[in-house]
C-alpha positions in Angstrom: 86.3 101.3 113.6 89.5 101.1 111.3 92.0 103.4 111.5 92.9 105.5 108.7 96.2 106.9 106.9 96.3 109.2 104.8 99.8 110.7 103.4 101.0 114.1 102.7 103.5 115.5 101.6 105.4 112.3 102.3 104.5 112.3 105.6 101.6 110.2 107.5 99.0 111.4 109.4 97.3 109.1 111.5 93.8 111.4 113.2 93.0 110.7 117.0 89.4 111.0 118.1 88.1 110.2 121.7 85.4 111.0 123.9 85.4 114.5 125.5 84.7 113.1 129.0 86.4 109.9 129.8 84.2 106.5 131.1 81.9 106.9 133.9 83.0 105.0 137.4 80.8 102.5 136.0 82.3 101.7 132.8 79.8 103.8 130.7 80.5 106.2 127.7 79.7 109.9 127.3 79.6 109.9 123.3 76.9 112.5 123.8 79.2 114.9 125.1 81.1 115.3 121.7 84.4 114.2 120.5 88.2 115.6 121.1 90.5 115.0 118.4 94.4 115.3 117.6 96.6 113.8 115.1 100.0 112.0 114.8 102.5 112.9 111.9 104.7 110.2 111.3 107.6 110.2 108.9 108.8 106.9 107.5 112.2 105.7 106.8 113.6 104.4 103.4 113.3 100.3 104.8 109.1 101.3 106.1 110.2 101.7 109.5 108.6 104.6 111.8 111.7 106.9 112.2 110.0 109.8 114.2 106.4 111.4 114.9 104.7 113.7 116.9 101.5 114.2 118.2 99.5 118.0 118.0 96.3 118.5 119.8 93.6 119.9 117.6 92.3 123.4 119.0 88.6 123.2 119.5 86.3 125.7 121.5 84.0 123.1 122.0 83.5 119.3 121.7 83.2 118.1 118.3 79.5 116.7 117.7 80.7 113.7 115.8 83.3 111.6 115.7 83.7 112.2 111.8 83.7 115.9 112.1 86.6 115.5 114.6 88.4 113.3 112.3 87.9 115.8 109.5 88.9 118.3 111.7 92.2 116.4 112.8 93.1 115.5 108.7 92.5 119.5 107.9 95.0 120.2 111.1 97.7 118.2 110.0 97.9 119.7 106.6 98.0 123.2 108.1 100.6 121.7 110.4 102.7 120.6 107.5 102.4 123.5 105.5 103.8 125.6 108.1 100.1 127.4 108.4 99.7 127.1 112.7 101.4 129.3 114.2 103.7 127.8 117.1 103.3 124.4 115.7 106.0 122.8 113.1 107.3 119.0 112.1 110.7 120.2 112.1 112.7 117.6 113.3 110.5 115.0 111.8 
């Protein structure tokens, strides 16, 4: 799977999807039991270097079904982030 960036607003935003339960004892996955997702926002200094980020946890009821669903999910929740929209969450200082 490739990772994906996306910009907004100037900033980056870099989604996080992972298995709602972690590996079994015996190494096995659990990709039936739906996806978890967050995403890091990641400004970028004028010579490309990282110069701060932050990570925020998408709010979810329950597992996403699909990893792409919680990637769509974690895209949506940056911009919402960014545009001041979640309350209790802000990229100041970014």
């Amino acid at each position: 799977m490739s990772n994906t960036i996306r910009s907004y607003r100037g900033l980056e935003i870099y989604p996080l999807v992972y298995p709602h339960q972690p590996r079994g004892l015996d190494g096995t996955r659990h990709y039936d039991a739906g996806f978890d997702a967050a995403v890091r926002i990641c400004r970028r200094g004028t010579d490309d270097t990282m110069t701060s980020s932050r990570v925020f946890r998408v709010p979810s009821r329950s597992p996403f079904g699909a990893a792409g669903d919680a990637r769509i999910a974690s895209a949506s929740y940056a911009e919402q982030v960014i545009d001041g929209m979640v309350a209790g969450q802000s990229i100041a200082g970014l």
